[in-house]
N, C-alpha and C positions, 0 to 999 in steps of 0.2 A: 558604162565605165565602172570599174571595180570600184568599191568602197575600203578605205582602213577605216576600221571600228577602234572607237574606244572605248576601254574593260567595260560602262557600262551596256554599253552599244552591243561589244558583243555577247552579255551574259542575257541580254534583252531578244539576240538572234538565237543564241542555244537554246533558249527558252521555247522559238519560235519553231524551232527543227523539232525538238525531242515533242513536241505537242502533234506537230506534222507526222512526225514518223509512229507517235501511240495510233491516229487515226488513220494511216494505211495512206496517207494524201505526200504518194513520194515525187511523185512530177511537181508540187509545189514548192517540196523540199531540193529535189534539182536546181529548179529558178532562182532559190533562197542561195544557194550554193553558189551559185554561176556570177554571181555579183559580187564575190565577196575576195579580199586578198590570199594569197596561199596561207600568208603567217595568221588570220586568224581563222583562215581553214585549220592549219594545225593544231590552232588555239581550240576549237570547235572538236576535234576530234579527241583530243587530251581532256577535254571536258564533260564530255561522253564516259556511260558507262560498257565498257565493254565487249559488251554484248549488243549494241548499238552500231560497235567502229564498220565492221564491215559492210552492213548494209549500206552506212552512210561513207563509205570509201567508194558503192560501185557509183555512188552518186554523184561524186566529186568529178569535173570534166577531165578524160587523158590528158588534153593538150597541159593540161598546169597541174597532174599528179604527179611529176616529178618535182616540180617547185617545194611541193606542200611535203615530199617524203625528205627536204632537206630540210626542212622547219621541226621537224616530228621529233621529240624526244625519241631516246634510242628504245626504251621497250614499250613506246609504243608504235615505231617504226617496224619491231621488230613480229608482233604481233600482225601487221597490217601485209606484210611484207611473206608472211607465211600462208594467207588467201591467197597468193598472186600468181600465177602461172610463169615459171622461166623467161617464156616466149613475151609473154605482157609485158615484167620487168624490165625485158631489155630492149622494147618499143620505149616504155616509159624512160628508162636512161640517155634517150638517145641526146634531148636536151637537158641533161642536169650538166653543170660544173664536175669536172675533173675530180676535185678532191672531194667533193659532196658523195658523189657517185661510187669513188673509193670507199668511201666512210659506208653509204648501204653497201657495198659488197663486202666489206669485210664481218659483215654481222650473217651475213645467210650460210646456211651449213654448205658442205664443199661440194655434194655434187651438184645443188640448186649454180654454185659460184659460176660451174666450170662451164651449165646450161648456161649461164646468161651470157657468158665472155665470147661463147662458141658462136652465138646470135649476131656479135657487134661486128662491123667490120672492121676490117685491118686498121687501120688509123685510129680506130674508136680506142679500139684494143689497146696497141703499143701506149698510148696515153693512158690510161687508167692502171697499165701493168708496172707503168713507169713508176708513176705516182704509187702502188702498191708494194713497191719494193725498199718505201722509205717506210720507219715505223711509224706507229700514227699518230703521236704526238709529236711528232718532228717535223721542222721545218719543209721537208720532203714530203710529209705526209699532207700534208694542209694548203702546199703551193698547187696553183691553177695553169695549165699550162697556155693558155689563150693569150699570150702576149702577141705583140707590134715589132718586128725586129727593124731595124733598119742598117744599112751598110754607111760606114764612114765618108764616102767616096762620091754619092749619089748630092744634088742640089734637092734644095727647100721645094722647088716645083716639082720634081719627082715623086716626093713625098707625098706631096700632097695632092698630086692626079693619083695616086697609087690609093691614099684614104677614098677620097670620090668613090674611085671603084668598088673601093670595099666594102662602101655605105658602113653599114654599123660598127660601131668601134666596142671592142670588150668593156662591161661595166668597167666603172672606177677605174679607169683609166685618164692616170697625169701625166706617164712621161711613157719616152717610147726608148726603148732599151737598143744600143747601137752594139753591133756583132762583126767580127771579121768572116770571112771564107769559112773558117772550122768552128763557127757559130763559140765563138771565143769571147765575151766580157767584156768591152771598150768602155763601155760610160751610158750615159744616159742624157735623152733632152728631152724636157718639158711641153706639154702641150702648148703653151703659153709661147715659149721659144717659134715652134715651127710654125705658127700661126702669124705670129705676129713679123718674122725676119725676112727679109728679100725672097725673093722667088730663085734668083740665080746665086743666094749663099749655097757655099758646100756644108755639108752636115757636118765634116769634121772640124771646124771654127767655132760648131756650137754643143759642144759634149762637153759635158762634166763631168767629167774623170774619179773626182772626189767620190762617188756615189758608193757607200759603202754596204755591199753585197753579202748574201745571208746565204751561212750554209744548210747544205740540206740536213743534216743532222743535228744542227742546232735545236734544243726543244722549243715546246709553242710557248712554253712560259714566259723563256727570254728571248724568243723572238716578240711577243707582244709587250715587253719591258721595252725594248727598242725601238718599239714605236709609238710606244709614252715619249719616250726621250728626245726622242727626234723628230714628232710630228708627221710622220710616213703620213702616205696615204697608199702606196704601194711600196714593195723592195723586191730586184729582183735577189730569183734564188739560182746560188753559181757553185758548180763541182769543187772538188781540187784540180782536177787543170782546167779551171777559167771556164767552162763552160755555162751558158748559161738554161737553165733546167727550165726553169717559169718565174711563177711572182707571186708574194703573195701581198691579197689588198687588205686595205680596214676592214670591211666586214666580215673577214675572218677573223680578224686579231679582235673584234667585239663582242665575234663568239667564244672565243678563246677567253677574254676577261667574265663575261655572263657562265662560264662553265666553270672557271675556277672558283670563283664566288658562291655557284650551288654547293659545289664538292667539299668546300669549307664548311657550310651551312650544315649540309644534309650530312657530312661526315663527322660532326660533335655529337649527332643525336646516331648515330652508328649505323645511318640508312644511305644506300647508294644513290650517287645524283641524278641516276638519270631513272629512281625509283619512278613507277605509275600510281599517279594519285585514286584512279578509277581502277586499279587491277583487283582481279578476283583476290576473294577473301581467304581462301588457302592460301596462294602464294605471299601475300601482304601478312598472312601469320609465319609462314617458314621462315620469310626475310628477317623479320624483327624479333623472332624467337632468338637467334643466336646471343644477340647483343645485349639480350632481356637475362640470357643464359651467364653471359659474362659477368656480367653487373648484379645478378644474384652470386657470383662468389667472390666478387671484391665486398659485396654487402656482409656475408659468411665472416669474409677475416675480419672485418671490424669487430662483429658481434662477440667472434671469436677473442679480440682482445678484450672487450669488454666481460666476457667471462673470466677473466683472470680476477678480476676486482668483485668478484658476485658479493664477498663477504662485505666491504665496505658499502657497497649498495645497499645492501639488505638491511647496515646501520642505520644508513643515514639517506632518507626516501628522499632528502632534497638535491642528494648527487641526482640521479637517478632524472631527477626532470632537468636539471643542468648540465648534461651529459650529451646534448647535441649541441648547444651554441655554440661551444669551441669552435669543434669540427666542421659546423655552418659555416662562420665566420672566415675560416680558414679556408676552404671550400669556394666560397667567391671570391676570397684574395686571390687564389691561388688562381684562379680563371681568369681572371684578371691579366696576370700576368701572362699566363698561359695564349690568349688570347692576341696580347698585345706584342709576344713571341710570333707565333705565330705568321700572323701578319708582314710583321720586319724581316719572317724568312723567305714569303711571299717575295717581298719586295726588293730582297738581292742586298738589304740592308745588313746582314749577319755574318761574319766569319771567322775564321780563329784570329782575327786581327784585332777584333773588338769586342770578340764574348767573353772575356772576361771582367772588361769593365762594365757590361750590361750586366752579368751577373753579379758584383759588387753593388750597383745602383738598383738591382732589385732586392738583393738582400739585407739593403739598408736601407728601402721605401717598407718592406716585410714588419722591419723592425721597431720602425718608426708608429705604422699604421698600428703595430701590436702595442705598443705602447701607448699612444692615445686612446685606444679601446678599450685595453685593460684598466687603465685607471678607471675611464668612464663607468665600466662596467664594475668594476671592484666598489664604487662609489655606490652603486646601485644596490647590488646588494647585501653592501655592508649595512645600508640604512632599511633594507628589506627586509632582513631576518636578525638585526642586529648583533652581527656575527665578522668582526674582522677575520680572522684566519678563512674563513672561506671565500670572503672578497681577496685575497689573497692569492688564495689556489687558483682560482678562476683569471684571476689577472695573471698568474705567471704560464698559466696552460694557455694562455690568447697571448703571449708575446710569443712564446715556442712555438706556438700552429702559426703563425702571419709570418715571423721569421721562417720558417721549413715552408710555408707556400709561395713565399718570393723564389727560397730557391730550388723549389721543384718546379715550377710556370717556368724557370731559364734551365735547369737541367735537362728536362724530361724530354721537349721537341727537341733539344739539341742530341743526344742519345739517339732520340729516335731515328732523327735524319741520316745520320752514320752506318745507322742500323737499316736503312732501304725502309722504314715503314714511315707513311705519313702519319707525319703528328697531327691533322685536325681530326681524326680516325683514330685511335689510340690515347690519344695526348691524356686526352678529357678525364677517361675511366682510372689513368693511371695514377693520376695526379688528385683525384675525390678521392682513391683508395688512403693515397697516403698522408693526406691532410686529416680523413679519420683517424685510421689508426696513431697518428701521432697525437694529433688532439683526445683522443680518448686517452691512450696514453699518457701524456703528459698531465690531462687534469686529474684522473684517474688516479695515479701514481705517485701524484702529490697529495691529494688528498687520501688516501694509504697511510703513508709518511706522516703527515702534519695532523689528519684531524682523528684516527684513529687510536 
């Protein structure tokens, strides 16, 4: 019986492989394989270096290589996927999910695509071609088409010699979707329903109509919004005329929430989510050189204002060591909000109905928080260097930086979003940039002014 491992379980198996596979003992490491779930197959191969994967892929059993290439990060799918012969891949697709199986073909370059489509049979085909024709974060993209149809007209004992036959029912299967003639949208009944109601009920006494149907172009963000909301555990997915395409279940809409959550994550620090932790070391420096490139010339313009003030510096050596806290200060205010932005855009909470009063309430937590600090800190080193006017400076350049970071954290994503770029990818650099510059600025420029 396969085993789910956990994390330390399975960091105690990788342990167990990569020692297997230094001594050349790969029939142990097959055994070690053959017992184990696809998802920490996946786990195992993501945790592998490299130059490891492929060996340990011919090792992994066919019959559940498909399972494990729907678990696989995309570049490391992408990688594995490039050892693989046309003819393999599309033995191996024959059991994957629809939309799983869209998702690997849309990564393989196009004549590899056209070899694998040419291999499946007719049926196989128009199903995955369907599914390929919606974009791939769209509700189209992501639906499975493996449903249950049933006719309005047919009794509860039809239905259910018809299951018999069919023995196995599609995972994550709750309700069984009711269709007319030109496979048209009626409603839906529940597993619950058809199990539990007479044998000689008609199906159309037990539909519910209510069942509120998801278009294919809807994206996966708010299609997985929708089933926060409502509790799904499936929905079907239906055209503009009525028909119905497929469904999609929870464990897509959990990968869909687990993906957005990376994407957030891995996109403050300006690396892609579906980065490889074990990728070669060239490519792991190309990736992160951009980001490293960008952020050395938001670094540049600060510096660059802080050379306008070289002379007061030069004055007075204790600007000079107080010349970051501003900008610090400001810096995680401004993330803060930025953050907390973010998020509520996430969440379908933000619009022009209400961004204004969110930007009034951050502009005035900004000002607030600049104000408690600055005294704090004016107090500080007023009795440090025994010196009011520079406790002073210091407190009026930390109400200007906490004020300007409240409303760059609510301007900047907002901008951005108008603009087609994702703010957790952008947001970040934009908003350090100008919490320095202003903070330099501001302290800087008063102390010019006042202590000069």
């Amino acid at each position: 019986m396969p085993e789910i491992l956990e994390q330390e379980d399975t960091q105690l198996r990788l342990q167990q492989v990569n020692d297997a596979l230094d001594s050349g003992m790969f029939v142990y490491v097959r055994k070690l394989l053959q017992h184990t779930e696809p998802y920490d197959l996946a786990l195992i191969l993501e945790s592998s270096p490299s130059k490891s994967r492929p060996v340990l892929w011919q090792l992994v059993d066919p019959d559940i290589q498909g399972d494990v290439l729907e678990e696989l990060n995309e570049e490391v799918r992408k990688g594995i996927l490039k050892s693989m012969q046309p003819e393999k891949l599309a033995a191996v697709a024959e059991g994957m999910d629809v939309d799983d199986l869209a998702e690997v073909l849309r990564t393989l370059p196009d004549s590899v695509y056209q070899e694998v489509i040419g291999s499946m049979d007719s049926q196989d085909r128009a199903r995955v071609e369907a599914a390929l024709s919606y974009e791939e974060d769209t509700a189209g993209g992501i639906m499975n088409t493996d449903t249950i149809t049933i006719r309005p007209n047919v009794t509860v004992d039809v239905v259910l010699r018809y299951l018999r036959l069919k023995g196995d029912l599609p995972e994550t299967t709750d309700s069984f979707y009711v269709v007319d003639r030109e496979d048209r949208f009626v409603g839906a009944i529940t597993l619950t329903t058809i199990v539990t109601s007479k044998p000689e009920t008609v199906v159309s006494t037990l539909i519910n109509r209510d069942i509120e149907a998801v278009s294919p172009e809807l994206g996966e963000t708010d299609v997985a919004q929708l089933f926060e909301r409502y509790d799904w555990v499936s929905a079907p997915v239906v055209n503009s005329e009525g028909r119905l395409l497929g469904r999609i279940t929870i464990d897509d809409v959990i990968d869909i929430i687990r993906e957005n959550a990376e994407h957030s994550l891995m996109s403050m620090a300006g690396l892609d989510d579906e980065a490889d932790t074990f990728a070669p070391v060239i490519k792991s420096t190309q990736q992160r050189s951009v980001w490293l490139g960008i952020n050395l010339i938001t670094a540049l313009l600060a510096v660059a204002v802080s050379s306008l003030f070289e002379g007061i510096l030069s004055e007075l050596a204790i600007l000079a060591i107080l010349n970051t806290l501003v900008p610090s200060m400001g810096g995680v205010a401004g993330n803060q909000t930025l953050t907390l932005v973010i998020r509520a855009m996430a969440l379908g909470q933000i619009g022009e109905s209400n961004s204004k009063a969110l930007l009034l309430k951050e502009l005035s937590v900004g000002f607030l928080n600049g104000v408690i600090w600055a005294v704090l800190i004016a107090l500080v080193i007023t009795l440090w260097k025994q010196d009011l006017m520079l406790g002073a400076v210091v407190a009026f350049a930390m109400v200007m930086n906490l004020t300007a970071a409240g409303l760059a954290g609510v301007v900047i994503p907002l901008l951005l979003k108008k603009m087609k770029i994702d703010p957790a990818l952008a947001g970040s650099v934009i908003l350090t940039t100008i919490t320095d510059i202003v903070g330099i600025f501001a302290f800087l420029g008063t102390a010019t002014l006042l202590l000069s």
